[in-house]
C-alpha positions as CSV (number, residue, x, y, z in Angstrom):
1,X,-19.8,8.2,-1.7
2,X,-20.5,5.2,-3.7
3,X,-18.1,2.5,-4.1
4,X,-17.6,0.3,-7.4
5,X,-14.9,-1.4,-6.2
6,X,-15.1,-3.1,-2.8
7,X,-11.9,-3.3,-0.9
8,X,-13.3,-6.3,0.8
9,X,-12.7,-8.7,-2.5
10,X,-8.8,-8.3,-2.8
11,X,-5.5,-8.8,-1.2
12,X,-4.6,-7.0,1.9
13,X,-2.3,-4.7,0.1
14,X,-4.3,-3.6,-2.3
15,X,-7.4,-3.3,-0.2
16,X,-5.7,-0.6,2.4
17,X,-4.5,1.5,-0.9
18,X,-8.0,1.3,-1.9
19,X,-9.6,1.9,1.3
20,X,-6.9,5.3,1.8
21,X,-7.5,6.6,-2.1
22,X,-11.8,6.1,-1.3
23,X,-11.3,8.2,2.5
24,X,-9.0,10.7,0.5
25,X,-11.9,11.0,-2.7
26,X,-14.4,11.3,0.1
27,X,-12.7,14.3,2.0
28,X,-12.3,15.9,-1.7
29,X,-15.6,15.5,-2.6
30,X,-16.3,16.8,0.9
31,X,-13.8,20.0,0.7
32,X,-13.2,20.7,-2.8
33,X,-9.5,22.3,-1.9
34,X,-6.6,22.0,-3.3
35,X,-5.3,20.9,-0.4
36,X,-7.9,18.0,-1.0
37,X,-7.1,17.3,-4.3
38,X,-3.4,17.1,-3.9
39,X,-3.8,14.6,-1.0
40,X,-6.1,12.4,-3.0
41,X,-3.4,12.8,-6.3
42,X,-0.6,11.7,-3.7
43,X,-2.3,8.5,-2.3
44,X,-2.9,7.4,-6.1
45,X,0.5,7.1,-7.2
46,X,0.7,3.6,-4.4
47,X,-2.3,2.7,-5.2
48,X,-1.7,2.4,-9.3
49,X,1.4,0.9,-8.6
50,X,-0.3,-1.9,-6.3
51,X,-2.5,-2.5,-9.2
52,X,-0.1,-3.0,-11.6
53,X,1.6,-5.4,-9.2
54,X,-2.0,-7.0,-8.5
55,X,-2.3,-7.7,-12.6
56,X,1.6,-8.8,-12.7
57,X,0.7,-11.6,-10.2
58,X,-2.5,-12.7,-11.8
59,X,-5.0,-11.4,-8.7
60,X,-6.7,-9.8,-11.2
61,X,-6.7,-9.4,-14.7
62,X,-5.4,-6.7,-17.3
63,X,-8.4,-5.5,-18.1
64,X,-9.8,-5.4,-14.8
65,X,-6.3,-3.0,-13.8
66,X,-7.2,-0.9,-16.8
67,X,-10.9,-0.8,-15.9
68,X,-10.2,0.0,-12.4
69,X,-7.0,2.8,-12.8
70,X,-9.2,4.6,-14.8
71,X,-12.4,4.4,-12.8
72,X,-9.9,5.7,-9.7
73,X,-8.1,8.6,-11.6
74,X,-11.7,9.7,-12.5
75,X,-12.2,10.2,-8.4
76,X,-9.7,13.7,-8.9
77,X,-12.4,15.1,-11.5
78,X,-14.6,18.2,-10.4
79,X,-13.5,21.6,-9.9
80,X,-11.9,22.7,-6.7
81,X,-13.0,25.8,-4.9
């Protein structure tokens, strides 16, 4: 699985919910359960929230929160089997 975001280039916090939503896309992509997708949807929810907090404390900017929230929800498309 390809990465566009490296966990490497932020805070700590933000790098571990990155690092958990990337190993939860990768077992969905993997599996294609539902079991999968749920787990991936679940480890989102801290990870958007981190985000927001990450923008809120000038780490990174607006845009770059918006750019990336959207490139991680995308990670849930695909069809399950």
């Amino acid at each position: 699985m390809d990465k566009k975001y490296d966990p490497k280039n932020y805070s700590k916090v933000l790098r571990c919910s990155m690092e958990t939503v990337y190993e939860a896309a990768r077992i969905w992509e993997k599996e294609r359960t539902l079991i999968s997708l749920g787990n991936l949807k679940n480890e989102l929810g801290p990870l958007l929230t981190d985000l927001k907090i990450a923008a809120f404390s000038h780490q990174i900017t607006e845009t770059q929160r918006d750019e990336m929230k959207d490139y991680f929800l995308s990670l849930t498309a695909g069809e399950w089997k």
